[in-house]
Backbone bond lengths (Angstrom), bond angles and torsions (degrees), N, CA, C in turn:
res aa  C-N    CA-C-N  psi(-1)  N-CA   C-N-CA  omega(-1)  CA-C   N-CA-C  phi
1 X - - - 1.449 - - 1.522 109.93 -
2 X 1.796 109.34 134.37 1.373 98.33 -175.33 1.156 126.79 -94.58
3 X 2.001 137.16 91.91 1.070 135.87 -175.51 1.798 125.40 -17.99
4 X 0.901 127.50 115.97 1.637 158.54 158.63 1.315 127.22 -53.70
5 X 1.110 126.53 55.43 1.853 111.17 -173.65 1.634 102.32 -56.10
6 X 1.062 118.05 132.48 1.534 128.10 -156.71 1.643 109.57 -127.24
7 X 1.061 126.89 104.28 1.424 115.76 -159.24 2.244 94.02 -101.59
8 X 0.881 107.83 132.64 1.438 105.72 -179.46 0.903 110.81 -131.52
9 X 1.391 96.90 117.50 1.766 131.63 -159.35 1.552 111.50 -102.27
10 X 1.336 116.40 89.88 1.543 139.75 169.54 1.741 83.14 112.65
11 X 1.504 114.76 74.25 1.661 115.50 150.88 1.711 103.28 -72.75
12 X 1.391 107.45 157.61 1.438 94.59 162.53 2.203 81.62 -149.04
13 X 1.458 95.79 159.29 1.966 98.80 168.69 1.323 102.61 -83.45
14 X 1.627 138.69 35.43 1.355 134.60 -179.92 1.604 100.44 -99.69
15 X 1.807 115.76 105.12 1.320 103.77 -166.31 1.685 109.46 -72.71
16 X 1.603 122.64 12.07 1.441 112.99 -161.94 1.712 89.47 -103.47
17 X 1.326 131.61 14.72 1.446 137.03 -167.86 1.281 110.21 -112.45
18 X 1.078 135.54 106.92 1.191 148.02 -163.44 1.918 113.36 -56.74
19 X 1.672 109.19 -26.64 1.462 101.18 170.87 1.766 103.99 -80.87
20 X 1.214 120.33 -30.71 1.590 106.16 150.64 1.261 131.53 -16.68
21 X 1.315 119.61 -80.62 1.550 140.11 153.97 1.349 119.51 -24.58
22 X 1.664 101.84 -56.59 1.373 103.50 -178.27 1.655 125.29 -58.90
23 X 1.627 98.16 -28.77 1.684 115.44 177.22 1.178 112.04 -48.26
24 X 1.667 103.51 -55.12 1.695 114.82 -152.03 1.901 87.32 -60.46
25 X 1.519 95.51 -69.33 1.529 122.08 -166.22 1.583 96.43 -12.31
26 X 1.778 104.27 -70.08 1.524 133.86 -166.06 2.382 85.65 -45.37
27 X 0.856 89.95 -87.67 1.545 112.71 -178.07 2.095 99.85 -25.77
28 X 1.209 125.71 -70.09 1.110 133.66 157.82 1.579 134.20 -32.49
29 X 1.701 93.20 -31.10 1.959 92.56 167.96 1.584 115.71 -115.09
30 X 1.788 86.89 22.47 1.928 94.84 173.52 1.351 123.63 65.37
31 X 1.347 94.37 48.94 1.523 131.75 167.36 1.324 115.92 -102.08
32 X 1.868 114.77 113.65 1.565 91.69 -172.50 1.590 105.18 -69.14
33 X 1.652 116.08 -164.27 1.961 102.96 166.50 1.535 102.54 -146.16
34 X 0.953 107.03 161.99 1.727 104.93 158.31 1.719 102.02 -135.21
35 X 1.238 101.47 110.32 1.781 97.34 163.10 1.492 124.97 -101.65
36 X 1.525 87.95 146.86 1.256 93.01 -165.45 1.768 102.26 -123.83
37 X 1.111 126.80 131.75 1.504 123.26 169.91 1.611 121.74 -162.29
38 X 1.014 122.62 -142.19 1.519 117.30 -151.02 1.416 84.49 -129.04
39 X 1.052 144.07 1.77 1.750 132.14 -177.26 1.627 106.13 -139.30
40 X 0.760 103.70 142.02 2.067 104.73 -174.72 1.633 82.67 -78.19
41 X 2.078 92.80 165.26 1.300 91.95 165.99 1.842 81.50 152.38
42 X 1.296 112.61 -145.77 1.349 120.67 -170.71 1.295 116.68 178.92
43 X 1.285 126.46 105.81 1.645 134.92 166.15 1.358 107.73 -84.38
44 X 1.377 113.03 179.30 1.792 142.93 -176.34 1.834 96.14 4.14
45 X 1.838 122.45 35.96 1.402 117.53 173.91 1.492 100.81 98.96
46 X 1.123 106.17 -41.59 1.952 110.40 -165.91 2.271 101.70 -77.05
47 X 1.437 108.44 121.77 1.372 106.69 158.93 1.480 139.24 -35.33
48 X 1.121 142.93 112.64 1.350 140.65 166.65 1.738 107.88 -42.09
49 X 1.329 127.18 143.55 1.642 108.24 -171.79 1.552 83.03 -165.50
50 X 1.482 87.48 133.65 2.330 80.46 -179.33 1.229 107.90 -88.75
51 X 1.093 119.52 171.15 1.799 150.59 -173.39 1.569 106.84 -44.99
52 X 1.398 128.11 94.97 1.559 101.73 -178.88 1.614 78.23 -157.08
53 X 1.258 125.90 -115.30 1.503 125.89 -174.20 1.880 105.30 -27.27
54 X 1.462 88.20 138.85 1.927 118.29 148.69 1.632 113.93 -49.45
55 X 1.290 118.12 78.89 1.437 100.96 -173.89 1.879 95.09 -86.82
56 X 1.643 101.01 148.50 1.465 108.98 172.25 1.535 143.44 -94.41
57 X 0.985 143.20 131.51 1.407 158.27 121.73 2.244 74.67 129.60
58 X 1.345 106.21 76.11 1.380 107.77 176.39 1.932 82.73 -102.85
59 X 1.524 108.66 134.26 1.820 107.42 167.12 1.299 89.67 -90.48
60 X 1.485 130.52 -78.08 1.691 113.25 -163.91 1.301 118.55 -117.04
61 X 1.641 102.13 143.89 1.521 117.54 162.00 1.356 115.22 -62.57
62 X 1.198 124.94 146.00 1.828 106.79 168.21 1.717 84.64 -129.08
63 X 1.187 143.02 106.66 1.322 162.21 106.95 1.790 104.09 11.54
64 X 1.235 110.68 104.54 1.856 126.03 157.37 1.422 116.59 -138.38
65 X 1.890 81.08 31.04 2.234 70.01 173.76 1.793 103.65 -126.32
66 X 1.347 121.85 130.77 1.166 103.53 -177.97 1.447 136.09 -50.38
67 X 1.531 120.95 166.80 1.676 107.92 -178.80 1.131 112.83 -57.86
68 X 1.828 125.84 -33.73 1.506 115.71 -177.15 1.332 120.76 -76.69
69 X 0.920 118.24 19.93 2.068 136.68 179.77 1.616 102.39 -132.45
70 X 1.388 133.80 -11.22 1.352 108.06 -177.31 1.758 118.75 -93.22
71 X 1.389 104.50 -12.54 1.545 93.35 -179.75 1.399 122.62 -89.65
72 X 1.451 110.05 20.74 1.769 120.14 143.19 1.571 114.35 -68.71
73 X 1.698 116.86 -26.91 1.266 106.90 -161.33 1.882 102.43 -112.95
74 X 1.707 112.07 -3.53 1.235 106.90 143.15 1.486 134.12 37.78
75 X 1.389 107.96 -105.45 1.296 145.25 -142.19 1.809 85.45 -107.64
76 X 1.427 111.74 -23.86 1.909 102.72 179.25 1.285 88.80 -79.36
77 X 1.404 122.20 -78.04 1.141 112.86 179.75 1.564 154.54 11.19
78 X 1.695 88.67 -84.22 1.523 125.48 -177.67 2.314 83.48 -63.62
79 X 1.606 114.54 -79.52 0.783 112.29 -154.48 1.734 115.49 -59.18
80 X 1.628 119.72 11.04 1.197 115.82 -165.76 1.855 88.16 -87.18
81 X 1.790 102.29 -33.48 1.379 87.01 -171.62 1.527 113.63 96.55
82 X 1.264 134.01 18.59 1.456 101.89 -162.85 1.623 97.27 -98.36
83 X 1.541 99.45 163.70 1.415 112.49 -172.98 1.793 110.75 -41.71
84 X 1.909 104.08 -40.49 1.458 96.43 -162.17 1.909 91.39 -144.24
85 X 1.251 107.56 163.87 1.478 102.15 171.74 1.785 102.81 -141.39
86 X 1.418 108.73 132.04 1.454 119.25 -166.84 1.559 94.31 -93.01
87 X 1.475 124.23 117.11 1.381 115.02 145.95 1.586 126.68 -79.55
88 X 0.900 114.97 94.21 1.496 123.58 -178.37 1.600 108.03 -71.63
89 X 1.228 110.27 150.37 1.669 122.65 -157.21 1.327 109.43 -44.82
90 X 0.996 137.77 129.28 1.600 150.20 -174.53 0.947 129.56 86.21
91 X 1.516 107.39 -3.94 1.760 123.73 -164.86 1.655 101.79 -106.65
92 X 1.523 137.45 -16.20 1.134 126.22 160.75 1.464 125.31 -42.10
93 X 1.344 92.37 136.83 1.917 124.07 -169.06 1.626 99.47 -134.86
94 X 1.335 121.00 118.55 1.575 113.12 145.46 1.277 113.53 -43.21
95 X 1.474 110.90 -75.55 1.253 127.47 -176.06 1.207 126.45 -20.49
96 X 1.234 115.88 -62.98 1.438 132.54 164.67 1.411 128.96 -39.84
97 X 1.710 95.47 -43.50 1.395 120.77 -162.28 1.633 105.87 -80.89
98 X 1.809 100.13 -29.27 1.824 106.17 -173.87 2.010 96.42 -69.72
99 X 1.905 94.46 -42.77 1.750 91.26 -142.36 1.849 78.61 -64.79
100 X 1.595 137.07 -38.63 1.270 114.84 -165.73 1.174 126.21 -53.26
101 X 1.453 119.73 -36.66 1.587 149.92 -169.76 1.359 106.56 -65.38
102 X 1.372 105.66 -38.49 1.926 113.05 -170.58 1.722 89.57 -81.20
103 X 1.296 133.89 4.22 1.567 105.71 -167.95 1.899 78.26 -155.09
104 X 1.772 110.55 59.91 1.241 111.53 172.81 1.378 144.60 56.68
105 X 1.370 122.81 -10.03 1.421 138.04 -141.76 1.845 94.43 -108.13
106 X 1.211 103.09 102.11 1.835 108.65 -177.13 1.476 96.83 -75.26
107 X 1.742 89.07 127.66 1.724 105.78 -174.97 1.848 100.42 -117.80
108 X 1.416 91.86 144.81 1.310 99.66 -165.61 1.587 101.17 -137.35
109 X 1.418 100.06 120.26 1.463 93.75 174.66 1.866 99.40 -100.35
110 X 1.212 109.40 148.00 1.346 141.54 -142.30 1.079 132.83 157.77
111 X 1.458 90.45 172.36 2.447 105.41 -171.41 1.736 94.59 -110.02
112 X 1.500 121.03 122.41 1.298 130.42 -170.31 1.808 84.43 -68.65
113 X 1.593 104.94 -59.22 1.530 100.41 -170.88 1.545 113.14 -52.38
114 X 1.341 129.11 -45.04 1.547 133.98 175.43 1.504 108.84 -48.69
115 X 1.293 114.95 -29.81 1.428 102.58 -159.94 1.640 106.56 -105.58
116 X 1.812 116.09 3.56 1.469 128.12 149.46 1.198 108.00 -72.61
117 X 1.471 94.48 -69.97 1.625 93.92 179.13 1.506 120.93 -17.52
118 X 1.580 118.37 -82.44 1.272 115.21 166.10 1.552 147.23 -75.53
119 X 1.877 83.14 33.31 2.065 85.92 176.30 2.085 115.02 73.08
120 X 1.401 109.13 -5.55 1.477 105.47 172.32 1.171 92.30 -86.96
121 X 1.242 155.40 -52.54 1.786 123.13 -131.58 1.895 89.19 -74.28
């Protein structure tokens, strides 16, 4: 299986939150992670740390922040570069989805956990 640096965008340590889950899951099928969110704290061992540095050679975003909160993170995003960006359920954006597409970045709307679950992510 080919390891994923997985950057997860709105982590929070609230285990009833589904990018919670998604951490461990991600972290559990030997996925490294970097989370990133709006409250300190720490999932699957790895620190919560907000949006500021270019982190490198990240392949996917997995998206847990709604569309009306993501075009602060824009320009993190776009400039992180990653190979692919997962919209996970509620988190679909055209917008997002055109500016990633125009600068290569395969966007996938989808369940990060569904797509462990069944061996795609």
């Amino acid at each position: 299986m080919e390891q994923k640096k997985t950057l997860v965008l709105g982590a929070t340590n609230n285990p009833a939150r589904y990018a919670y889950l998604a951490a461990n899951r991600l972290v559990a099928a030997g996925h490294e992670i970097v989370n990133i969110g709006i409250k300190r704290g720490e999932v699957a061992g790895v620190p919560i740390q907000p949006a500021g540095d270019i982190l490198p050679d990240i392949h996917t975003i997995t998206l847990y922040v709604g569309p009306q909160r993501q075009s602060e993170y824009y320009d993190y995003i776009l400039n992180t570069n990653p190979r692919r960006i997962v919209f996970n359920p509620g988190t679909e954006n055209p917008e997002l989805k055109a500016l990633a597409q125009r600068r290569g970045i395969e966007t996938l709307e989808a369940c990060t956990l569904v797509l462990l679950s069944t061996g795609q992510y």
